[in-house]
Each structure stands twice: as structure tokens, then as C-alpha cells.
N, CA and C atoms as an extended XYZ file, in Angstrom:
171
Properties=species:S:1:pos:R:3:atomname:S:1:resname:S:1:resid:I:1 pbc="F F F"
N        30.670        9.599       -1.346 N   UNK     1
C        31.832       10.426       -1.592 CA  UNK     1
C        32.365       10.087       -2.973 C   UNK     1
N        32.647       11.391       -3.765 N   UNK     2
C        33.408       10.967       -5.287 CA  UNK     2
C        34.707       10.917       -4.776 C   UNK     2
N        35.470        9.996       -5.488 N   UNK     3
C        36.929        9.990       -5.533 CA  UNK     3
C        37.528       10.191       -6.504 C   UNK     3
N        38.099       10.928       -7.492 N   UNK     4
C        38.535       11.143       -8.592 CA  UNK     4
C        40.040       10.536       -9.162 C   UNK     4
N        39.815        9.724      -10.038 N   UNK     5
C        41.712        9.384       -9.943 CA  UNK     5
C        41.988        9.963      -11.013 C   UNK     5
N        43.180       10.166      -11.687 N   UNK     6
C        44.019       10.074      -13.190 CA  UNK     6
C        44.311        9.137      -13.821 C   UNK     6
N        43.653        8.824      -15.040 N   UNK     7
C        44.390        7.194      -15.840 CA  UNK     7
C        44.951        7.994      -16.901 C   UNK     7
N        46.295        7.003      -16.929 N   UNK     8
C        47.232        7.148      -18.400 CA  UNK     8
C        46.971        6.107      -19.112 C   UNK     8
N        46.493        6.469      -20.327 N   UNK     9
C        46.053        5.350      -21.520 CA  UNK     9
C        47.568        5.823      -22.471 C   UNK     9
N        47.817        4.644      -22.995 N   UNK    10
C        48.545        4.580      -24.354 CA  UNK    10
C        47.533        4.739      -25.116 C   UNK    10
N        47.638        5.691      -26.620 N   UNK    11
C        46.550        6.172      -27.351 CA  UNK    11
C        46.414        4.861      -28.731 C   UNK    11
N        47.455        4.243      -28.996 N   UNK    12
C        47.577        3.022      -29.803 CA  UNK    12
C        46.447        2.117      -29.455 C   UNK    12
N        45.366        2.486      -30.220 N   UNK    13
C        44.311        0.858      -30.012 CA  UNK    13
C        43.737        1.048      -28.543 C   UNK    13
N        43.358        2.577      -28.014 N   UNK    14
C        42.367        2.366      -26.697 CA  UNK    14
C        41.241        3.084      -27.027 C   UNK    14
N        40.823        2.963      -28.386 N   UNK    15
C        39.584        3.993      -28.496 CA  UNK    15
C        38.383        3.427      -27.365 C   UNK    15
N        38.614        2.205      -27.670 N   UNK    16
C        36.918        1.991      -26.518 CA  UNK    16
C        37.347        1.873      -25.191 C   UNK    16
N        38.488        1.906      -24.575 N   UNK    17
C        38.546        2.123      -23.520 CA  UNK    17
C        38.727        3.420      -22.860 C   UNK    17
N        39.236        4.638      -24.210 N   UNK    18
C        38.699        5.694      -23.369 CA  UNK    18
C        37.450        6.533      -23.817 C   UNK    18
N        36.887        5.563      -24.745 N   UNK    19
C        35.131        6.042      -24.824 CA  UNK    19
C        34.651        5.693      -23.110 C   UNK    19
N        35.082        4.477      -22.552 N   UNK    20
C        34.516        3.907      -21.232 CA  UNK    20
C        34.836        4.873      -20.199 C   UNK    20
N        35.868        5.338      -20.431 N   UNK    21
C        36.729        6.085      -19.076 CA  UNK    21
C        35.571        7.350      -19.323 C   UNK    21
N        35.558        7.521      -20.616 N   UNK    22
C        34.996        9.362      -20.127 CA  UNK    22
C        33.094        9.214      -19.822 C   UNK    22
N        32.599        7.945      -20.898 N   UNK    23
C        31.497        7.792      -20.749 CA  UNK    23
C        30.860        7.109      -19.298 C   UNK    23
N        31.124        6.430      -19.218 N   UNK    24
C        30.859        5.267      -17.932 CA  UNK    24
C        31.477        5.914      -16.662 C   UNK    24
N        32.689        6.580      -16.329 N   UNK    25
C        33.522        7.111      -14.845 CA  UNK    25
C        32.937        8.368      -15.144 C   UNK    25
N        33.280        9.362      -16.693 N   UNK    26
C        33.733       10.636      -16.797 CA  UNK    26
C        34.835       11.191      -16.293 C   UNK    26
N        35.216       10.315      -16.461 N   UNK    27
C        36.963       10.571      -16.381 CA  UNK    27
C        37.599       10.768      -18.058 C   UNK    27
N        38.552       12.058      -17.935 N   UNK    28
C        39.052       12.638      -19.206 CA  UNK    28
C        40.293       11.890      -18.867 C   UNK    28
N        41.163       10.868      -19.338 N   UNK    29
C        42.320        9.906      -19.424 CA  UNK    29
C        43.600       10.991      -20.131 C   UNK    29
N        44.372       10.881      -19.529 N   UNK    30
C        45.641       11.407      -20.103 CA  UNK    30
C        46.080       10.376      -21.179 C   UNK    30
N        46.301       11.082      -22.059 N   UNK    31
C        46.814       10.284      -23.294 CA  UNK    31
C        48.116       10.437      -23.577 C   UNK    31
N        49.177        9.525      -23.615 N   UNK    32
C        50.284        9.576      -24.206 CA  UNK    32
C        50.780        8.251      -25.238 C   UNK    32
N        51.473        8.670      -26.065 N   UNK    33
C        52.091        8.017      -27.323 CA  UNK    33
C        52.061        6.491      -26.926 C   UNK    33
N        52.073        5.735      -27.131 N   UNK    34
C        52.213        4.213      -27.097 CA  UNK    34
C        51.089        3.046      -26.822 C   UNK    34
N        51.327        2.125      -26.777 N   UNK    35
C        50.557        0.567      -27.163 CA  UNK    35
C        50.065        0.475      -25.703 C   UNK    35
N        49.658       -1.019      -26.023 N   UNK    36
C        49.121       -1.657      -24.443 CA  UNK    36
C        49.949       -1.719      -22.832 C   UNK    36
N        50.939       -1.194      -23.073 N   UNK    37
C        51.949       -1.580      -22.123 CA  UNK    37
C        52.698        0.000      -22.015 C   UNK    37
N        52.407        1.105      -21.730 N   UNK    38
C        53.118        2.312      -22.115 CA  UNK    38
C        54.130        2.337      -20.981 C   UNK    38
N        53.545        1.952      -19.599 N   UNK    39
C        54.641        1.927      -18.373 CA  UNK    39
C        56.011        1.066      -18.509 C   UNK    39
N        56.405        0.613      -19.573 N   UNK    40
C        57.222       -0.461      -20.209 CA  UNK    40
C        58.027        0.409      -20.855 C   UNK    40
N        57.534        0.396      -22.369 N   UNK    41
C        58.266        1.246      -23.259 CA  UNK    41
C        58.366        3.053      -23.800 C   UNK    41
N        57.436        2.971      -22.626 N   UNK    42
C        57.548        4.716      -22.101 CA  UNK    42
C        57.457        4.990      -20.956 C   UNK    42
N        58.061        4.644      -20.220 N   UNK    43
C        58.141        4.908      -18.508 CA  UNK    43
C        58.733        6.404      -18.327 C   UNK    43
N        59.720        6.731      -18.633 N   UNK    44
C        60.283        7.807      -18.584 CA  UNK    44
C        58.781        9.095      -19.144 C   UNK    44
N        58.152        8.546      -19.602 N   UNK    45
C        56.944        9.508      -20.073 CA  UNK    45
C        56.075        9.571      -18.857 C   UNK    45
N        55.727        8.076      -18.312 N   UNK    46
C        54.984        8.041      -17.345 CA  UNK    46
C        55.370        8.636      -16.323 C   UNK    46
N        56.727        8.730      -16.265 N   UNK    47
C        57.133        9.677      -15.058 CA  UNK    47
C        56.748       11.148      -14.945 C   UNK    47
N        57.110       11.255      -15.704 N   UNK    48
C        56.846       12.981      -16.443 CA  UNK    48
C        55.204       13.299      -15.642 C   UNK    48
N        54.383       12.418      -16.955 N   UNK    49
C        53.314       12.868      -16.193 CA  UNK    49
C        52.947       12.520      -14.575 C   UNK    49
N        53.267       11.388      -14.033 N   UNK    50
C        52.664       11.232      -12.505 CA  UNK    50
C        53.491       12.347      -11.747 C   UNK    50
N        54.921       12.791      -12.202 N   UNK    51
C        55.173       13.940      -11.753 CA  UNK    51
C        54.283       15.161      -11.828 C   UNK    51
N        53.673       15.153      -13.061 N   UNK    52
C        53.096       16.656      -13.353 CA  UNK    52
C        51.519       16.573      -12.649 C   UNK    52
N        51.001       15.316      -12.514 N   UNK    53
C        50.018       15.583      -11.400 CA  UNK    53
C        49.876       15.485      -10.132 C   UNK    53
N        50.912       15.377       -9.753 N   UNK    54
C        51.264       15.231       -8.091 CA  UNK    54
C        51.618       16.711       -7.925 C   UNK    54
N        52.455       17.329       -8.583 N   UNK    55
C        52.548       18.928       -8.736 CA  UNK    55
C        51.219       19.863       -8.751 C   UNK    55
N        50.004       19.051       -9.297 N   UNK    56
C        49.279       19.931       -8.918 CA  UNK    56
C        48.087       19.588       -8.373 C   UNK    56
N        48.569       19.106       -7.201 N   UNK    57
C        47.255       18.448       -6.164 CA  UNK    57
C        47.659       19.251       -4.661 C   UNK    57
């Protein structure tokens, strides 16, 4: 069985981790603005989006 999830990458410094996500899972990573820690200093973003994909499941 596939299970498909959603990852939010901060786009600051994750090039090879979302070369991995799309190459290695094939998973396309939601990208939003910030560093290693985005659930920190962009939470209010992270909300946004886990809102906007729970909306369309």
C-alpha cells in the first residue's frame, strides 16, 4: 500500500533535502520562506498551510 504524506520544507539551505524528497519518496515538498526550524519562526505560515491541506483531503 502507498501512503502519501505532505512535507513542509523551509526553502533556506534545503536544496538536497528536497532533491531527496522528490527523488528518493517523489514527493513534491511544500515550500515556504524560512531556515531549519520554519515551525518556530513561521508557525503562523505553517498553519495556513496544514490548514490548506486538510481542506482538501
Amino acid at each position: 500500500m502507498d501512503v502519501t504524506a505532505p512535507v513542509i520544507v523551509g526553502n533556506s539551505g534545503a536544496g538536497n533535502m528536497m532533491a531527496a524528497l522528490s527523488d528518493r519518496l517523489g514527493v513534491e515538498p511544500v515550500e515556504i520562506d524560512g531556515g531549519h526550524c520554519p515551525q518556530i519562526r513561521r508557525a503562523e505560515v505553517i498553519a495556513e498551510v496544514v490548514t490548506d491541506l486538510v481542506t482538501r483531503v
